[in-house]
C-alpha positions as CSV (number, residue, x, y, z in Angstrom):
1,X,-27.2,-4.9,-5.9
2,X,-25.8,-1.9,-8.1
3,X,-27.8,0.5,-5.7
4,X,-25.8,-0.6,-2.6
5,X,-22.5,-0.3,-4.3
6,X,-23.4,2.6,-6.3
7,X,-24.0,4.2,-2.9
8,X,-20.9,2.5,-1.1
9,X,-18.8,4.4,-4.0
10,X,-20.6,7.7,-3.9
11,X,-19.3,7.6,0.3
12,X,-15.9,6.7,-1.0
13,X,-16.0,9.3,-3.2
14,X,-17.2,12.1,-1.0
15,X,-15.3,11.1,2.1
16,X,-12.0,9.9,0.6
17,X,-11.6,10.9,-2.7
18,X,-13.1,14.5,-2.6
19,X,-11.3,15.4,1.0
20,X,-7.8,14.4,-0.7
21,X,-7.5,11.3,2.1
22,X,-6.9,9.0,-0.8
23,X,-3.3,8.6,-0.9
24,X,-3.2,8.2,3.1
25,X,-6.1,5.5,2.9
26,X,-4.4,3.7,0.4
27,X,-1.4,3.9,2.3
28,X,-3.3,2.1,5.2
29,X,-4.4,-0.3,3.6
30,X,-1.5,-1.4,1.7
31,X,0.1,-1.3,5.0
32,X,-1.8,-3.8,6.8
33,X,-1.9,-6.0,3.8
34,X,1.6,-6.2,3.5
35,X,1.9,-7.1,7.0
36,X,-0.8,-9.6,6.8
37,X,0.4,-11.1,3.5
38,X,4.5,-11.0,4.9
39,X,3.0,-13.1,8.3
40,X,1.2,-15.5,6.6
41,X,4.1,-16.0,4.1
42,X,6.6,-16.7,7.0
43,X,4.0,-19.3,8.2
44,X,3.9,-21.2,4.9
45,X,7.6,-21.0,4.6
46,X,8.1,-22.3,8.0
47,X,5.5,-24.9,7.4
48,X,7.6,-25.9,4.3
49,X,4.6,-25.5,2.3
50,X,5.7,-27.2,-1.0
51,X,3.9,-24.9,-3.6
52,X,4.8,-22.0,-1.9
53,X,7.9,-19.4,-2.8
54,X,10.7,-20.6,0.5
55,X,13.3,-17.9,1.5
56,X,15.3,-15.5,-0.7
57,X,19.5,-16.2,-0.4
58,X,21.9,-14.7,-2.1
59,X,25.3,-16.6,-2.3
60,X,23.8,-18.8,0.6
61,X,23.2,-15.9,2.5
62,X,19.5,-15.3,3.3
63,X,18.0,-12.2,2.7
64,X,15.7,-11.0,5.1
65,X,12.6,-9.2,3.9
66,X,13.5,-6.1,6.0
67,X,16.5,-5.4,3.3
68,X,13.4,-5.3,0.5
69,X,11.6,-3.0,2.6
70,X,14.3,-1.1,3.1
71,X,15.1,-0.4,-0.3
72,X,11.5,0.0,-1.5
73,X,11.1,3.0,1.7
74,X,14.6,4.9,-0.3
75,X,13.7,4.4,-3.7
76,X,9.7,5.4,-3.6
77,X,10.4,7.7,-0.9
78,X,12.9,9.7,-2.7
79,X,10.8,10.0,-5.8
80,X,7.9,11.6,-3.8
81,X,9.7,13.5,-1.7
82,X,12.5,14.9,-4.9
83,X,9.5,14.9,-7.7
84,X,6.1,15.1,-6.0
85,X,4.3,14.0,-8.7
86,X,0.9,14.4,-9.1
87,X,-2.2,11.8,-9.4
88,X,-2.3,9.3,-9.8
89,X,1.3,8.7,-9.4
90,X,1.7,10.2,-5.8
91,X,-1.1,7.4,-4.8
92,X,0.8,5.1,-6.5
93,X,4.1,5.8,-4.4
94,X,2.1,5.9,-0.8
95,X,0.9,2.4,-1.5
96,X,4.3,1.2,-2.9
97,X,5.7,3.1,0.3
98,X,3.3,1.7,2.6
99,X,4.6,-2.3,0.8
100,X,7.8,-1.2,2.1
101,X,6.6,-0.2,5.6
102,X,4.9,-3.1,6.3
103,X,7.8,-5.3,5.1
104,X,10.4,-3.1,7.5
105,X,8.0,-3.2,10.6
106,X,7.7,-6.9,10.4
107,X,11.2,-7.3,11.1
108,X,11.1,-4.5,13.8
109,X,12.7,-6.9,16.6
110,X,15.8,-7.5,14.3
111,X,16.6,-3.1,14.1
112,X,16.5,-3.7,17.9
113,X,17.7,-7.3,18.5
114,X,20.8,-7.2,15.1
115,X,19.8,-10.6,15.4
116,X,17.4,-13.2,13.9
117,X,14.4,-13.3,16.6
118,X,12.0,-13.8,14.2
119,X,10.1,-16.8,15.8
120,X,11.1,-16.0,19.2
121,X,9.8,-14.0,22.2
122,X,11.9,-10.9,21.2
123,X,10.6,-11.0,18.0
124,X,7.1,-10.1,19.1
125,X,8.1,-6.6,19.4
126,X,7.7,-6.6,15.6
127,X,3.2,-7.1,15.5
128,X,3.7,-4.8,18.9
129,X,5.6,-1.8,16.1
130,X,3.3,-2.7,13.6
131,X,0.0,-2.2,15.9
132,X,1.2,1.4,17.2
133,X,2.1,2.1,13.2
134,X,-1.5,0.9,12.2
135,X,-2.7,3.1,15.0
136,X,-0.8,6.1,13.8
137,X,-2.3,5.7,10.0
138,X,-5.4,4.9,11.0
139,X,-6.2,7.5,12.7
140,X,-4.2,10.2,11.6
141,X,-4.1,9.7,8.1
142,X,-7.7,8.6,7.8
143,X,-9.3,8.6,11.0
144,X,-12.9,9.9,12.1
145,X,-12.8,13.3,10.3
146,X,-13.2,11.2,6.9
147,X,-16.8,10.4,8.0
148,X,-17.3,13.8,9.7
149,X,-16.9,15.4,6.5
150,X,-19.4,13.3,4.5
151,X,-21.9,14.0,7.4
152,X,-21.8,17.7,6.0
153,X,-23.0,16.5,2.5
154,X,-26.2,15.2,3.3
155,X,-28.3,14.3,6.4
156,X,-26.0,14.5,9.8
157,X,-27.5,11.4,11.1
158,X,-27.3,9.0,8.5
159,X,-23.6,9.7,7.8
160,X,-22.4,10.4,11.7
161,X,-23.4,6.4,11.6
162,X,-21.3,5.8,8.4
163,X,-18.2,7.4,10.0
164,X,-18.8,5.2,13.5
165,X,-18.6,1.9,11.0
166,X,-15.4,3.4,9.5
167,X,-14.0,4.1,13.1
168,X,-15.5,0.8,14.4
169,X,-13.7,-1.5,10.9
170,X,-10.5,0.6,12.0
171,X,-10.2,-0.4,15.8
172,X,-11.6,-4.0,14.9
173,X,-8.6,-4.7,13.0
174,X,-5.9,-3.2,14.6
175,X,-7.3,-5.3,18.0
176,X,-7.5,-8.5,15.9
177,X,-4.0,-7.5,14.6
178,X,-3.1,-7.3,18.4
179,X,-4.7,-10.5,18.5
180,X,-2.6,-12.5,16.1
181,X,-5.4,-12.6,13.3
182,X,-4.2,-10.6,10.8
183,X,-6.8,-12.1,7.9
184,X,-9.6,-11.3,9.9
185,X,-8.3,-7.6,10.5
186,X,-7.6,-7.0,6.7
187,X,-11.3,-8.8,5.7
188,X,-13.1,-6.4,8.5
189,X,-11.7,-3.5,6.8
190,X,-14.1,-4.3,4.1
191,X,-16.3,-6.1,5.6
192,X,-16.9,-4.7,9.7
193,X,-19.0,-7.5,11.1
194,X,-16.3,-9.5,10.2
195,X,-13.7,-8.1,12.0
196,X,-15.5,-7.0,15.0
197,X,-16.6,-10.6,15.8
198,X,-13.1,-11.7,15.8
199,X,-12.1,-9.0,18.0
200,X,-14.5,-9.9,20.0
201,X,-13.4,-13.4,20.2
202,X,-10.3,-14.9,22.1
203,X,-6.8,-13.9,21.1
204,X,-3.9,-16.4,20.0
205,X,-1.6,-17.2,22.8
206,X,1.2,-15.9,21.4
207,X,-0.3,-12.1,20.4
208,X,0.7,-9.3,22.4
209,X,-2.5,-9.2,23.6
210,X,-2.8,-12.4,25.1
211,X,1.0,-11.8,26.4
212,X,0.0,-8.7,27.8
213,X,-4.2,-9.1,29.2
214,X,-4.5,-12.4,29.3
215,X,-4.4,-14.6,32.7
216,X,-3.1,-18.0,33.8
217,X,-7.2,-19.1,33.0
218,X,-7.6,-17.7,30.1
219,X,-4.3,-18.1,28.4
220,X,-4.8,-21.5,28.9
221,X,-8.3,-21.4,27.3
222,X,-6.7,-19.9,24.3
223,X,-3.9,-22.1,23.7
224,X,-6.9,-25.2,23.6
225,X,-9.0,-23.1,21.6
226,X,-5.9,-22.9,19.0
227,X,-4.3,-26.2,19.7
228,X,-5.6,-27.8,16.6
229,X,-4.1,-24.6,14.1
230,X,-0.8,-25.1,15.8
231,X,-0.9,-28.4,15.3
């Protein structure tokens, strides 16, 4: 088993680490985690989960997690931009950035709405921000060229497939982010099978995608398909 993941860190380390994509990697990644973690967190407060944390309200005023996200974007924003400090600080900051990203995109519908729209129809414009923001650092912040560059290390085959998997675990979870299933999408960044067989499976009704691709027939498959996880 050390062989595998001696090798698995000797690609990070040539294709992230050496080309100086770290801080933008981590910055993707913290930034679909976030989102992923924020989603599922609204879930289990809406579900009234008992054990877990509910709402944050301040003099019976709740405070919405865009306001967090807000202040994290100024404050570790302003300390890269005024300091640019050096490693491993200025990684530190993009993924501390990237927390407050993903908090502020999850409320996108409310800059638009000033309203509460959360868990309505408007609200959905907030995974529809956060799938074109998860496009953009994907693809220009990492992207292909972080497995095109490895392929210049050693053999041009072996590593031109290394860089498809990273392009293929990128698209797989911003499509089953499209699709509502934002657990899969974070585990197939790790893990690719993973998240291309849930892309590959049928969206929840209520993603964008299934708002946007999916017919009468097929809607209608999906909603029966997640009855039970609604229920």
């Amino acid at each position: 088993m050390s062989f595998p993941l001696a090798s698995v860190g000797s690609l990070f380390e040539r294709a992230i680490v050496d080309t100086g994509r770290l801080a933008p990697f981590l910055f993707f990644v913290a930034l679909l985690g976030t989102f992923a973690f924020i989603r599922t967190s609204t879930h289990m407060i809406r579900a009234q989960v008992s054990w877990w944390p509910g709402n944050v309200s301040v003099g019976g005023t709740h405070v919405h997690h865009l306001v967090w996200g807000i202040l994290a974007m100024l404050v570790f924003g302003y300390v890269g931009v005024v300091h640019e400090p050096g490693s491993p600080w200025h990684e530190i900051l993009s993924v501390l950035f990237a927390i407050g990203a993903g908090l502020t995109l999850d409320e996108f519908a409310l800059w638009l709405e000033l309203k509460d729209v959360y868990w309505e129809k408007a609200g959905r414009k907030s995974i529809d921000a956060m799938i074109v923001a998860g496009c953009l650092a994907g693809i220009v912040l990492v992207g292909f060229t972080a497995g095109v560059d490895v392929a210049s290390a050693v053999e041009g085959e072996v590593f031109a497939l290394v860089g498809s998997f990273g392009v293929l675990g990128i698209g797989a979870a911003l499509l089953n982010a499209a699709k509502q299933k934002f657990g899969v999408a974070l585990t197939g960044l790790l893990l690719w099978p993973v998240g291309a067989v849930g892309a590959a499976r049928l969206a929840k009704p209520r993603s964008s995608w299934a708002r946007y691709l999916y017919r009468d027939s097929k809607l209608e498959r999906s909603r029966e398909r997640y009855s039970s996880h609604d229920g």
